[in-house]
Steps between C-alpha positions, in 0.01 A plus 500: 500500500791247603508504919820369669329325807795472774423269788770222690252209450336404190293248735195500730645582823271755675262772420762691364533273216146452491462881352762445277357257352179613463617831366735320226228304399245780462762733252590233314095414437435901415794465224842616710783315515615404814897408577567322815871528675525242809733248669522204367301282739386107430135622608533751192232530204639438164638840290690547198648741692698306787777505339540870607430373897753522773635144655310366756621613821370419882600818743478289791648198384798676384554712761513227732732251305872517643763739411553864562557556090205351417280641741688896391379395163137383601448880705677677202218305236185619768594875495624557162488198236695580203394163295183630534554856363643356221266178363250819587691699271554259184092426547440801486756561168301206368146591522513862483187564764310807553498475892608337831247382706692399836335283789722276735926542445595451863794274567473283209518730191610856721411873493793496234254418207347856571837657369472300213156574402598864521825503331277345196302800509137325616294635714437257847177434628521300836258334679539492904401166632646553801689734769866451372595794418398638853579225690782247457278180645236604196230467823564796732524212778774419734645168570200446776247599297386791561412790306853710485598844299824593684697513163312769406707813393736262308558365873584148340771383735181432706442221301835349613488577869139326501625190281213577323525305247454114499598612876887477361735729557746439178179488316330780634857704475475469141145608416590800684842529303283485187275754653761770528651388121218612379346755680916643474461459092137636530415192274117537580457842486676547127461175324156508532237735346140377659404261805214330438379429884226211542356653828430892606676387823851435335479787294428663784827398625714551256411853512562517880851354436558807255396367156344785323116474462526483058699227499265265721169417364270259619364181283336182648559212342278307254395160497312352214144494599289290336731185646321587860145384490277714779365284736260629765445156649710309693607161664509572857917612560670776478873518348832622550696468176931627501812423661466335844799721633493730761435835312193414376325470844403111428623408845278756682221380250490133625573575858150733485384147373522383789220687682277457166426163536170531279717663189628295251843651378688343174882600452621537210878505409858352653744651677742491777240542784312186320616226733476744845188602389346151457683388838300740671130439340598142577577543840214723551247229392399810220279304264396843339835490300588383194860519349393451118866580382629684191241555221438679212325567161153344491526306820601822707218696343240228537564525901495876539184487296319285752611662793334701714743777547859534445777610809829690394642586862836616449701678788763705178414739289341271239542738211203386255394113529385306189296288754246796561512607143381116432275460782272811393490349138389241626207669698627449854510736794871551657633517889766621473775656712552917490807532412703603215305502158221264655273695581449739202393180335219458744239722561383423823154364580435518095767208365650448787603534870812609657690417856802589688809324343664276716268519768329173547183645703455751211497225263286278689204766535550559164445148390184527679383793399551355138291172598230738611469656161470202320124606352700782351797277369328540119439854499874541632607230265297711204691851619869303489441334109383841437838698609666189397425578123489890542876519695721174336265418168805418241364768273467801692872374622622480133398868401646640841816320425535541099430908603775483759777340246380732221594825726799399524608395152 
């Protein structure tokens, strides 16, 4: 079948991407043909298809460049983008596909594509990767941080009064404007016909917020398999690997450092916390951490294989996190923080253990309650490459996903 795969990048930016990738490459190896609709980007991959792409185009940086005009036209493109519905709609002349797969459109391409996709008669399959369509910030978090659902009920002018959103009020004023659009034009209850929701916990959400319970179902991701060797030995550290920003709980991770002076912790990843972060280990006289910086492919794998256990401590609602998904392959047990989708990726005492989020006592018991079980780190490790295939193998995914698109054909 032809699949029209919508997503703003056509990059490696986050997990997000990550998926999409993997799930592009593993229809187009079973014989489907898979057409990608992006932004044009310089990070892009190469497609016959860019043509069809929508210019390049930087929210922020526009928004933020002088001139009332330009800045009316840079909010009009982020709610409703009508270059996008219609490079969308002469792709979609072109190639003729048999569905709409949608992922990321926020801000860059817009919830306008949706219209388009159903005024060409496909059916839309959309794949949450986030809170956006709840929450205008994407995190349910308010500018300090904290764990926030006031805009529920369509309540969105919360998002405003909090400055919410890259704690700016123009900024946040317009996520909320595109918010009400939306919601007003009912753009993601009728354009789309199934939800695909990594996590039971945003599923579970969307049905709280009124989305009916058939047009939610639950799918974890996949991640190709074999490429994570299980490893039930291990070099001595264990490792944080993501963004080192506040949501993901990386500053309450290397603060419990501090009174773990006999744990070796690596960090993986960059972020705006990065120099803060290494101010304080420095100061601190913490020789227990190691910034190791961005990685990926073979290198990142080769350190999670070799570690003894792998942290994910995030203080949002992490909705399904490729790190997990990766560390089990890889045969490692997981701390990680209850919240969100987290822990219905851990079974507790069996893969994994689970603390408090945010609460930096919580997490340091839990670190040593994870050091204590180290004669059962291979057994755990054994359980997590076990659910690891079971849960996100790519070809359990690709039957799930091939019966979901043939429904509705």
């Amino acid at each position: 079948m032809k699949i029209l795969m919508v997503h703003k990048f056509y990059y490696i930016e986050g997990g997000a991407e990550r998926y999409y990738f993997n799930l592009c490459e593993l229809l187009q190896r079973h014989g489907h043909e898979v057409i990608p609709f992006a932004m044009h980007h310089p990070r892009n991959e190469a497609t016959p298809y860019s043509d069809f792409f929508v210019d390049y185009f930087e929210p922020d940086r526009e928004l933020a460049r002088l001139g009332v005009i330009n800045g009316l036209r840079a909010a009009a493109r982020v709610i409703y983008n009508r270059q996008a519905q219609q490079r969308i709609e002469l792709l979609i002349d072109a190639v003729r596909p048999d569905i709409a797969h949608v992922h990321g459109v926020y801000h860059h391409l817009s919830p306008s594509v949706l219209f388009s996709l159903k005024r060409k008669k496909l059916p839309v399959i959309f794949t949450l990767h986030e809170y956006k369509i709840l929450c205008p910030d994407y995190l349910f978090l308010d500018r300090h941080g904290r764990v926030c659902e006031r805009c529920a009920g369509a309540h969105f002018w919360h998002a405003t009064a909090g400055r919410c959103f890259r704690q700016s009020l123009p900024a946040s004023a317009l996520v909320s404007a595109e918010s009400y659009v939306h919601r007003f034009l009912r753009t993601y209850r009728r354009q789309v016909d199934l939800y695909l929701s990594p996590s039971r916990f945003l599923r579970d959400k969307m049905i709280q917020y009124g989305y009916p319970q058939e047009q939610v179902a639950w799918l974890p991701y996949t991640i190709p398999i074999d490429h994570y060797e299980p490893c039930y030995e291990n070099d001595g550290y264990c490792v944080y690997v993501g963004r080192l920003s506040h949501e993901k709980g990386i500053a309450e991770l290397v603060r419990a450092m501090k009174h773990l002076p006999d744990i070796r912790l690596k960090v993986i990843g960059t972020g705006r916390l990065e120099e803060a972060l290494k101010t304080f280990v420095h100061e601190n006289g913490m020789e227990n951490v190691e910034f190791s910086g961005y990685q990926s492919g073979a290198s990142l794998r080769e350190i999670v294989k070799r570690a003894m256990f792998v942290v994910v401590p995030s203080v949002v609602y992490d909705n399904s996190p490729l790190s997990i998904y990766e560390a089990l392959a890889h045969g490692k047990a997981v701390l990680g923080a209850n919240i969100g989708g987290i822990p219905e990726l851990i079974d507790e005492e069996r893969d994994g253990l689970l603390f408090t989020a945010g609460d930096e006592e919580s997490l340091v018991a839990a670190m040593r309650r994870m050091m204590a079980a180290a004669p059962r780190w291979p057994e755990m490790g054994r359980h997590g490459r076990d659910k690891a295939v079971t849960l996100f193998g790519p070809e359990a995914h690709l039957q799930r996903i091939e019966s979901i698109y043939r429904k509705f054909m």
